[in-house]
matplotlib code that plots the C-alpha trace (Angstrom):
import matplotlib.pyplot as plt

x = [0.0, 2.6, 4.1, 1.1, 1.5, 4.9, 3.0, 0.0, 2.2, 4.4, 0.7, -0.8, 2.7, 2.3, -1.0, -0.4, 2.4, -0.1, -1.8, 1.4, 2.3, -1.2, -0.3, 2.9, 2.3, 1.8, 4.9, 7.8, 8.4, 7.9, 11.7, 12.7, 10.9, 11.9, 15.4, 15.4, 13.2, 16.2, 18.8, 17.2, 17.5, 21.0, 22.7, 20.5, 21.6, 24.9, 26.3, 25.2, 25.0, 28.1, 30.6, 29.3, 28.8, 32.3, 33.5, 31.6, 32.5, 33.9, 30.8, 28.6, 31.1, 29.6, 25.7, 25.7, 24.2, 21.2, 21.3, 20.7, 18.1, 16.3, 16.9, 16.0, 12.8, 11.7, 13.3, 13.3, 10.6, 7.6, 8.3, 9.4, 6.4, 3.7, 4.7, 4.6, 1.8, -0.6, 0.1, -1.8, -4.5, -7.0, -6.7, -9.4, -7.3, -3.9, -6.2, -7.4, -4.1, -2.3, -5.0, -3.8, -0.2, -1.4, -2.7, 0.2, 2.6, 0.4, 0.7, 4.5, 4.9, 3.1, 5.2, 8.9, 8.2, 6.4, 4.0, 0.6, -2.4, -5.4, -8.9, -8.5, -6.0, -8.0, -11.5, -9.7, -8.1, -11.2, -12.9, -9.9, -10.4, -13.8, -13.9, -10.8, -12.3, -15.8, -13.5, -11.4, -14.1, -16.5, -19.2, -19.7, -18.0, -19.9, -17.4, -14.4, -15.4, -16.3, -12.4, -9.9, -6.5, -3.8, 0.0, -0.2, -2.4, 0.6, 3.1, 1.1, 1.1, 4.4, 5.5, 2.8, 4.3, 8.5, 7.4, 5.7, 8.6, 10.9, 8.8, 9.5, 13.4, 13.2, 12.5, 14.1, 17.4, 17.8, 21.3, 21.9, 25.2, 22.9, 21.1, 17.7, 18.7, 21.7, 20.0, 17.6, 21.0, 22.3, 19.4, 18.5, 21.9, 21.3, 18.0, 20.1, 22.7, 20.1, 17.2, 20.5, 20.4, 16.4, 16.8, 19.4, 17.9, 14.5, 12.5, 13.1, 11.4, 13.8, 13.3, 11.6, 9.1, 6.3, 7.8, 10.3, 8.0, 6.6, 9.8, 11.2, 8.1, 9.0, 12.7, 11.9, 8.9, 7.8, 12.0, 13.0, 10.3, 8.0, 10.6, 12.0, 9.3, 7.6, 11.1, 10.5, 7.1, 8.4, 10.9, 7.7, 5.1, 6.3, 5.5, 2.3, 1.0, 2.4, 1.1, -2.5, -2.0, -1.7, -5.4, -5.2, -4.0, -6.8, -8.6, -6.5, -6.0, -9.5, -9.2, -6.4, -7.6, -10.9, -8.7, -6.5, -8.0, -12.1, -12.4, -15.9, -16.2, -19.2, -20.8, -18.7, -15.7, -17.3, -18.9, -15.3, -13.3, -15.1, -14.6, -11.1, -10.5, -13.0, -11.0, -7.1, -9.0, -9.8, -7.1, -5.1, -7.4, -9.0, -5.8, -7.7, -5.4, -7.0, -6.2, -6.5, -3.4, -4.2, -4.1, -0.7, -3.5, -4.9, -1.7, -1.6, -0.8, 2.6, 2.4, 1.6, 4.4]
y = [0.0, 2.6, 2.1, 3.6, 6.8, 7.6, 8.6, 9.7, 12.3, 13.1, 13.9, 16.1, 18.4, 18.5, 19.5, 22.4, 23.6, 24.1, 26.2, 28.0, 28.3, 30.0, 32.4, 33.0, 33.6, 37.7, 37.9, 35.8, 34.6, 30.5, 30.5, 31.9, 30.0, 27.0, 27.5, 28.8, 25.8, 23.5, 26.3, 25.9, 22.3, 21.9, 24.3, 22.5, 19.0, 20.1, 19.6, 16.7, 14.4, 16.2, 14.5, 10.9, 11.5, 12.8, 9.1, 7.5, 9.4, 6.3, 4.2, 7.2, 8.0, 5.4, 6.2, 9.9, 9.4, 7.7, 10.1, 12.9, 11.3, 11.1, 14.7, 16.1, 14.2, 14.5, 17.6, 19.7, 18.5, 17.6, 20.5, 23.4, 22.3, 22.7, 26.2, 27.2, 25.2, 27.2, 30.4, 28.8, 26.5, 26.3, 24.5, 22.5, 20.7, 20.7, 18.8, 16.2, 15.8, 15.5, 12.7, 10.4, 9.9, 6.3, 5.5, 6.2, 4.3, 1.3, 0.8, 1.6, -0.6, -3.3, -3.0, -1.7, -4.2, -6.7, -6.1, -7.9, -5.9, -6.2, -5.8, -3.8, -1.5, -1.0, -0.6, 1.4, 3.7, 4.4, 5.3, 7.6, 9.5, 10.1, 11.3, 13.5, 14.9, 15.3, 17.4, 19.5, 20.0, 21.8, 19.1, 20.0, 17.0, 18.0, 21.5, 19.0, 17.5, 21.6, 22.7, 22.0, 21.0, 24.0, 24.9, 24.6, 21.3, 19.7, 21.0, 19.2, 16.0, 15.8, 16.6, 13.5, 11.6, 12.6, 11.9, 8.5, 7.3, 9.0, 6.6, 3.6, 4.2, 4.9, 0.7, 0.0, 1.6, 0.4, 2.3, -0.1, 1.6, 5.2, 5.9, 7.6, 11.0, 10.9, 10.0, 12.7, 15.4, 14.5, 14.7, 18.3, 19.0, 18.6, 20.2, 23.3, 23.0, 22.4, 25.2, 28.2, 28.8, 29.4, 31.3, 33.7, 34.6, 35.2, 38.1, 38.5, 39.5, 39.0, 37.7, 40.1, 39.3, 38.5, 35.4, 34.5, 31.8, 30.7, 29.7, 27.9, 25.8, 24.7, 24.9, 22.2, 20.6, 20.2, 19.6, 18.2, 16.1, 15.4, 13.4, 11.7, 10.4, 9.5, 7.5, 5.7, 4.6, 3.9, 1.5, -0.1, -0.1, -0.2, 2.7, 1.8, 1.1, 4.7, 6.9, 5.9, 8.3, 10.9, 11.1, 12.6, 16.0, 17.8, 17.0, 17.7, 20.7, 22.1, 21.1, 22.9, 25.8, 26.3, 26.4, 28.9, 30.7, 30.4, 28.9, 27.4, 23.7, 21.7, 18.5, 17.2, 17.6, 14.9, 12.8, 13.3, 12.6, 9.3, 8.4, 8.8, 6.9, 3.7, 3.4, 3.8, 0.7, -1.0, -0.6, -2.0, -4.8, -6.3, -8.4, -10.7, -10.9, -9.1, -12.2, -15.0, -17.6, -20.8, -23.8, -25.9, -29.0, -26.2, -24.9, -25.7, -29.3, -29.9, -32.2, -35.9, -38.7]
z = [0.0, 0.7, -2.7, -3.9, -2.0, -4.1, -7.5, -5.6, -3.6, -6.9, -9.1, -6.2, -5.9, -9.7, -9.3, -7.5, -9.2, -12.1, -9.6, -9.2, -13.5, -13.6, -10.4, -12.0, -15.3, -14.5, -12.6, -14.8, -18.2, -18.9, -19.8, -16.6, -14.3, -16.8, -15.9, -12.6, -10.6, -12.3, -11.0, -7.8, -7.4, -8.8, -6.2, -3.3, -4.6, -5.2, -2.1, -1.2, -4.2, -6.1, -4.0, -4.7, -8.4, -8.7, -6.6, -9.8, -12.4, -13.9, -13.7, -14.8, -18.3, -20.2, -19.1, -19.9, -23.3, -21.6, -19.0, -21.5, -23.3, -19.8, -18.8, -22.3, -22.4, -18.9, -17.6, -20.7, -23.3, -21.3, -18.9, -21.2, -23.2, -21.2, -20.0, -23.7, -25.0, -22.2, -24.1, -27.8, -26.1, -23.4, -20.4, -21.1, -24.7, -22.2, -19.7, -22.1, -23.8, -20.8, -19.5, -22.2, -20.8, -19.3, -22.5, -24.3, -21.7, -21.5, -25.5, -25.4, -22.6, -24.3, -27.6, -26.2, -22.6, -23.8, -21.0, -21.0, -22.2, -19.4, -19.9, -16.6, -17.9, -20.9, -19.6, -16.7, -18.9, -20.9, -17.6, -16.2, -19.6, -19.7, -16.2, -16.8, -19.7, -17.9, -15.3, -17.7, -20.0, -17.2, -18.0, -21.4, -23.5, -27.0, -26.2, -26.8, -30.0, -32.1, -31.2, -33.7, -33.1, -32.8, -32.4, -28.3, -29.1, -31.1, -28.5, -25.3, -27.6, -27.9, -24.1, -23.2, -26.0, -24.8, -21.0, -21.8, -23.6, -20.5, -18.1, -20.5, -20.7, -17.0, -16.6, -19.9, -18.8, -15.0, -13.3, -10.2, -9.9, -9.4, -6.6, -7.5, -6.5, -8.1, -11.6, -11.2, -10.0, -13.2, -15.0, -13.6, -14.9, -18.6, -18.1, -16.8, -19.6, -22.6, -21.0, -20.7, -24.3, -24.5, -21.1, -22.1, -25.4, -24.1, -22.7, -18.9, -15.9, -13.7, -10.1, -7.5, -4.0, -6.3, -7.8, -5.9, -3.6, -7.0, -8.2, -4.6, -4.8, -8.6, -8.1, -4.3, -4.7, -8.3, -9.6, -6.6, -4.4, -6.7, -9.6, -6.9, -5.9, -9.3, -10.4, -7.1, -8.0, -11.4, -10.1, -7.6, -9.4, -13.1, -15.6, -16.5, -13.0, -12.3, -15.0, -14.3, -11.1, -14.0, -14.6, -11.3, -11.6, -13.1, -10.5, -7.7, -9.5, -9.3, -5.9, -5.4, -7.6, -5.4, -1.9, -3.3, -6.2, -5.0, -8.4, -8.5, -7.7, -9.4, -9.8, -12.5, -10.6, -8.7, -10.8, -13.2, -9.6, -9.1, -12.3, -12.6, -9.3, -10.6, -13.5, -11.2, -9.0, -12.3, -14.2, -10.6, -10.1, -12.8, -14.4, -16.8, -19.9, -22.8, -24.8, -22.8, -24.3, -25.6, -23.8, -24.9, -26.6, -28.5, -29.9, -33.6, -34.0, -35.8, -39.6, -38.8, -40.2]

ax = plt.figure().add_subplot(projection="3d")
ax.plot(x, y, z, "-o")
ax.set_aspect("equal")
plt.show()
């Protein structure tokens, strides 16, 4: 049961750090606070993880290509992203698109894995969906289907799509020689080195007393906390186990959004809430094969002498 509490802590710190993009979205540029909550977690690692990293340096030479696959995927793709994709779509689009993260991992984990397909993590997934999009669609589903796809659209789809594939390499590439925090130092580290660039050529705000909180909670709890604890549930539970927890966020987020911004909370939050948690239970319990296998007398017979 505790393993379960890893991705279900590391969805609800996400959840409010959406919260805190929308509060700081007035007060600092997406590149800045792009680079600055990986800043922030560097020089607070630093110290502490630097020292073993350095003692390993030999084990680590030969990983660093996989290593920056990982951070550029997960650190700098999905996160980079979804700042930017918030300034050509709604929420409502970045809600739905982000919902299908499970769905994406399942069938990559089936193909890249060879994981077994459920009926429960199919019918599960289904369910999760259509209550996330119930959620992020303010009850009005027909809304969904009369908005055409656009530039932020396509630039949500690929940050699901780069941090599905991160979760896969995350069990396709095991590191025993890495502890988890010190695959996710040196993964904050190429998302520092590949995110300067955009930073320093971008518009600036500049930090100041309005944004500075905003960008300790990304920088500690969204960069820091919260990937360490989704890599450990990746490692428990497996990735597709893990990103069903994803259907989560939005509503955790309206949750959040109604404690902190008074935003109005209705009855499809509800009815999209239960939803989403029938089809995490389903998707967890229900572990009939989708194709059940066939029985070794009804294999096909080989030719008769």
């Amino acid at each position: 049961m505790g393993a379960y509490l890893l991705p279900l802590g590391a969805v609800l710190i996400w959840s409010v750090n959406t919260v805190v993009s929308k509060m700081a979205a007035g007060s600092i540029s997406a590149s800045e606070i792009g680079f600055f909550r990986w800043v922030v977690a560097a020089l607070l690692f630093t110290p502490f993880v630097l020292p073993g990293i350095w003692r390993l340096r030999a084990v680590i030479k030969p990983l660093l290509p996989r290593i920056t696959v990982l951070g550029v995927l997960g650190m700098v793709i999905y996160q980079s992203l979804a700042y930017y994709a918030a300034h050509y779509t709604t929420a409502t689009h970045m809600g739905i698109i982000g919902s299908l993260t499970p769905m994406l991992v399942l069938a990559l984990a089936v193909f890249l894995l060879g994981q077994p397909l459920t009926r429960g993590g199919v019918w599960g997934s289904l369910l999760a969906i259509f209550g996330v999009a119930l959620v992020v669609s303010s009850g009005n589903l027909a809304h969904l289907a009369s908005e055409g796809l656009n530039l932020g659209d396509a630039m949500m789809l690929l940050a699901m799509l780069a941090y599905a594939i991160y979760n896969i390499l995350l069990k396709r590439w095991p590191m025993p020689a890495l502890k988890t925090v010190q695959l996710l130092y040196l993964q904050i580290l190429v998302a520092v080195v590949v995110q300067f660039p955009l930073y320093l050529f971008s518009p600036k705000t500049g930090l100041n007393a309005s944004n500075l909180g905003l960008v300790a909670f990304a920088g500690i709890m969204a960069s820091i906390a919260a990937p360490l604890l989704w890599m450990k549930a990746i490692n428990a539970l497996g990735p597709s186990r893990s990103s069903m927890f994803f259907n989560l966020i939005p509503v955790f987020t309206a949750i959040v959004a109604f404690a902190t911004l008074h935003e109005p909370m209705a009855l499809y939050h509800a009815v999209g809430g239960v939803m989403t948690v029938a089809g995490l239970l389903l998707a967890e319990l229900w572990k009939t094969p989708l194709r059940a296998r066939k029985p070794a007398d009804q294999a096909t017979p080989s030719s008769a002498i």
